[in-house]
C-alpha positions in Angstrom: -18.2 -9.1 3.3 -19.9 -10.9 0.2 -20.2 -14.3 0.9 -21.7 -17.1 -1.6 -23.1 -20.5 -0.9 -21.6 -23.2 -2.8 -23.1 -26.8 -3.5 -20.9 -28.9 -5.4 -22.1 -32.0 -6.6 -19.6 -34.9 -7.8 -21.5 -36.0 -11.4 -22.8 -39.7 -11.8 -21.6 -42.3 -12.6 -19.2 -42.9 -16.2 -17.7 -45.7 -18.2 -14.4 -44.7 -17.3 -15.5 -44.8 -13.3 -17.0 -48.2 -13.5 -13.8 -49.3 -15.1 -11.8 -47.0 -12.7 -10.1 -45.3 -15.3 -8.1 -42.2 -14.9 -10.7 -39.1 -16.7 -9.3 -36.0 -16.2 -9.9 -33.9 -18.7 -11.2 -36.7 -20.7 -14.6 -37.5 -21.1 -16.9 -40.8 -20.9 -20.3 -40.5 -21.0 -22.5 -41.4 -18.0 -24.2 -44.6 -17.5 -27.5 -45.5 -16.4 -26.4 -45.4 -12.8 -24.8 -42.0 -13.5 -28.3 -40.4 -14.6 -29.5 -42.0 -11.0 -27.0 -40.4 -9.2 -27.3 -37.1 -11.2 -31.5 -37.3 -10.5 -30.9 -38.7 -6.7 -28.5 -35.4 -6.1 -31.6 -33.2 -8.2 -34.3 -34.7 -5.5 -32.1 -33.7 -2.3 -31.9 -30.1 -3.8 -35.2 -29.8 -4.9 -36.4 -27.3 -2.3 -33.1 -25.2 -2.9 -33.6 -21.8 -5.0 -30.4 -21.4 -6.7 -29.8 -18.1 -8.1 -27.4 -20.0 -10.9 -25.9 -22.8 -11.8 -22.7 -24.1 -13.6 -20.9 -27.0 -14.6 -17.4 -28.0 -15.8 -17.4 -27.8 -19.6 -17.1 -32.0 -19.9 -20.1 -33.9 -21.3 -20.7 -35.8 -17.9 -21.0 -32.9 -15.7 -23.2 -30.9 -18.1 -25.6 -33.9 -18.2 -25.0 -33.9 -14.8 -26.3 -30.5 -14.1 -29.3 -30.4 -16.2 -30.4 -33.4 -14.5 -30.1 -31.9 -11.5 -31.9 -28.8 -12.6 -35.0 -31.0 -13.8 -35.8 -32.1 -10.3 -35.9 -28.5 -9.0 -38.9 -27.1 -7.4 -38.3 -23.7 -8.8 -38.0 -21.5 -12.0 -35.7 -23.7 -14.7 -32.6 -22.6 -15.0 -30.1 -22.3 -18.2 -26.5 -24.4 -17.1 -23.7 -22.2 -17.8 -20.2 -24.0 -18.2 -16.6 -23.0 -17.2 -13.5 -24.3 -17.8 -12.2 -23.7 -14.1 -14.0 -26.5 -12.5 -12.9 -29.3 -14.3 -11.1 -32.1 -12.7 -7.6 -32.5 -12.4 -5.8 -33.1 -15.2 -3.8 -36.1 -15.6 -1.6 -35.5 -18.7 0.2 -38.4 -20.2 -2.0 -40.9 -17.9 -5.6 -39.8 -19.4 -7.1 -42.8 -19.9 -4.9 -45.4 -18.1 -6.1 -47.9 -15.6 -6.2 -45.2 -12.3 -4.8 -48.3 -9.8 -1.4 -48.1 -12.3 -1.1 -44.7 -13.4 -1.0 -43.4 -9.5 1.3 -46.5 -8.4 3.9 -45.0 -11.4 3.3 -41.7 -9.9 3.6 -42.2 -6.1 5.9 -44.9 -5.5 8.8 -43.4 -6.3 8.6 -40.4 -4.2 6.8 -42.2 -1.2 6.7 -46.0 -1.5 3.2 -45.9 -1.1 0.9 -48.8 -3.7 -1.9 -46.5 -4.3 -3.2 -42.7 -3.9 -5.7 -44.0 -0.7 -2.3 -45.0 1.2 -0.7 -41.6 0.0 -2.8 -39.7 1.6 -2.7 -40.8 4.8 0.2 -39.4 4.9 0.9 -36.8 2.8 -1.2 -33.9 1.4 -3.1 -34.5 -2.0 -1.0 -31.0 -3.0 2.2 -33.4 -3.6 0.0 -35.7 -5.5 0.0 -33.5 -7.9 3.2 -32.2 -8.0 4.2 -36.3 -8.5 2.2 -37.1 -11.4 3.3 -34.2 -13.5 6.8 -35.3 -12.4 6.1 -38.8 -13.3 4.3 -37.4 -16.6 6.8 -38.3 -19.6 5.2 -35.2 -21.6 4.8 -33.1 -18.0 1.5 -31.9 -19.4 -0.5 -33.0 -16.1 -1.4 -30.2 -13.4 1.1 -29.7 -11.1 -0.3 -28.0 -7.5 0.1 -24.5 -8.4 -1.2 -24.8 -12.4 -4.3 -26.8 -10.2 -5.0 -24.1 -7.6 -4.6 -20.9 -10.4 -6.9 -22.2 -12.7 -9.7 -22.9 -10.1 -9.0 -19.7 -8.0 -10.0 -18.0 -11.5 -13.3 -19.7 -11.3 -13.7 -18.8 -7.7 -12.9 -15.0 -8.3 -15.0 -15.5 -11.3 -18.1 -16.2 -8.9 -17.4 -13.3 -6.8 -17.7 -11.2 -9.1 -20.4 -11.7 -10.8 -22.6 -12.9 -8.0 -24.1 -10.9 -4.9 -23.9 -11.7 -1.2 -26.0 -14.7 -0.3 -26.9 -16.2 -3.8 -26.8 -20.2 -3.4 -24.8 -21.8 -6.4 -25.1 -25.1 -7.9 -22.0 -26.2 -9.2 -21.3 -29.9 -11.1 -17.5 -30.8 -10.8 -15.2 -34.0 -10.1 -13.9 -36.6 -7.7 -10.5 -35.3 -7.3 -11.2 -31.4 -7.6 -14.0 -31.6 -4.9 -11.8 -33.3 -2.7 -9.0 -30.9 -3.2 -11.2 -28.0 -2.4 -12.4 -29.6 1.1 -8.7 -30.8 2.1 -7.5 -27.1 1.3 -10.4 -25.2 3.1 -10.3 -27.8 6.1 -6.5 -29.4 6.5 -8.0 -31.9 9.3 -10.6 -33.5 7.1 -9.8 -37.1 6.2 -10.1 -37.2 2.1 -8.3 -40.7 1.9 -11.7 -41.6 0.5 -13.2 -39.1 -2.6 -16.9 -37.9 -2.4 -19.1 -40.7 -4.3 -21.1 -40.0 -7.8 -23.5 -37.7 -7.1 -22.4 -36.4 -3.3 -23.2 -33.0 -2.3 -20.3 -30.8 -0.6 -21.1 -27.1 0.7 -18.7 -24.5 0.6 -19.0 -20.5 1.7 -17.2 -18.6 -0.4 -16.2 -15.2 0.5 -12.8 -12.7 -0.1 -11.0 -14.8 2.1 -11.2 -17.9 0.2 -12.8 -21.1 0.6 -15.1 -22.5 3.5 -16.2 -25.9 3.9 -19.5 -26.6 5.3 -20.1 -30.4 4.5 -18.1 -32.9 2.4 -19.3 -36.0 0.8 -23.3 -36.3 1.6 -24.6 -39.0 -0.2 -27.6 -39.9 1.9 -30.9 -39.9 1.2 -32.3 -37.2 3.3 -33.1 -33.1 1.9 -30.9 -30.3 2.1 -32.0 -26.8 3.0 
């Protein structure tokens, strides 16, 4: 069975996260701190030989990414974006103040203040499910439009990749954190993987493995 080894890092640090501001599938560019984070994840990864590396299609996780790159050890290598692992998208609430926008989404359907007390209860799935609900335009990602559009990344990988090759992959917050509550239902995600965390995954024809979630230390991988 092909498997693939996945390190996703969360990209630094933007405007619209020191503001906390919903991003989505908007974009802010990151700040100093962001290019920190971005270099700080590149240093733990240095010793890694990636046989390729990608990055949502967004400005912050392509800057992100080559950042990363520029602290490897190894050959350079070219960033190649895709679509499929962009963050969630929020619809009608890009933009908005993230503390409101999921207060208008969850308390209705729960009675729950804010997406950290949602969780502990319920699975970040109906999150989704509530915001394009609570979307006036119902343009944001339900669950299922969510999960199809970043299972065609994931069968992208597969195919074009062969058994063992170790991935780098930039992505966001909420997609990250998605991926390890799916492939490991007993995590706690109540909390979202910081600017510049590394998560690994294995990735094989039976979906999606989690290895580690959230490392934002100090020490190497391997």
């Amino acid at each position: 069975m092909k498997k693939l080894k996945l390190y996703f890092v969360r990209h630094g640090q933007t405007i619209f996260n020191k503001y906390n501001r919903m991003q989505g599938w908007s974009d802010s560019p990151l700040t100093e701190k962001g290019y920190a984070d971005a270099h700080h994840a590149g240093a733990r990864l240095r010793h890694i030989q990636f046989d390729a590396a990608y990055a949502s299609d967004t400005t912050r996780a392509m800057n992100t990414a080559n950042a990363v790159i520029a602290e490897n050890d190894h050959s350079p290598l070219s960033v190649t974006s895709m679509m499929e692992f962009r963050e969630e998208f929020y619809g009608y609430y890009e933009g908005n103040d993230s503390a409101q926008a999921w207060f208008e989404a969850l308390m209705p359907i729960s009675g729950k203040r804010s997406f950290h007390e949602f969780l502990e209860e319920h699975p970040i799935s109906q999150s989704k499910d509530a915001m394009k609900a609570a979307d006036p335009f119902h343009d944001a990602e339900n669950n299922v439009e969510f999960w199809q559009r970043l299972n065609r990344g994931f069968d992208q990988l597969l195919k074009d990749h062969q058994d063992g090759e170790k991935i780098l992959i930039v992505s966001h917050g909420t997609t990250i954190r998605s991926m390890a509550g799916e492939a490991d239902p007993t995590l706690d995600i109540t909390w979202g993987p910081q600017n510049g965390s590394i998560s690994q995954f294995t990735l094989d024809t039976n979906g999606l493995h989690l290895d580690e979630y959230n490392n934002h230390g100090d020490q190497e991988l391997q």
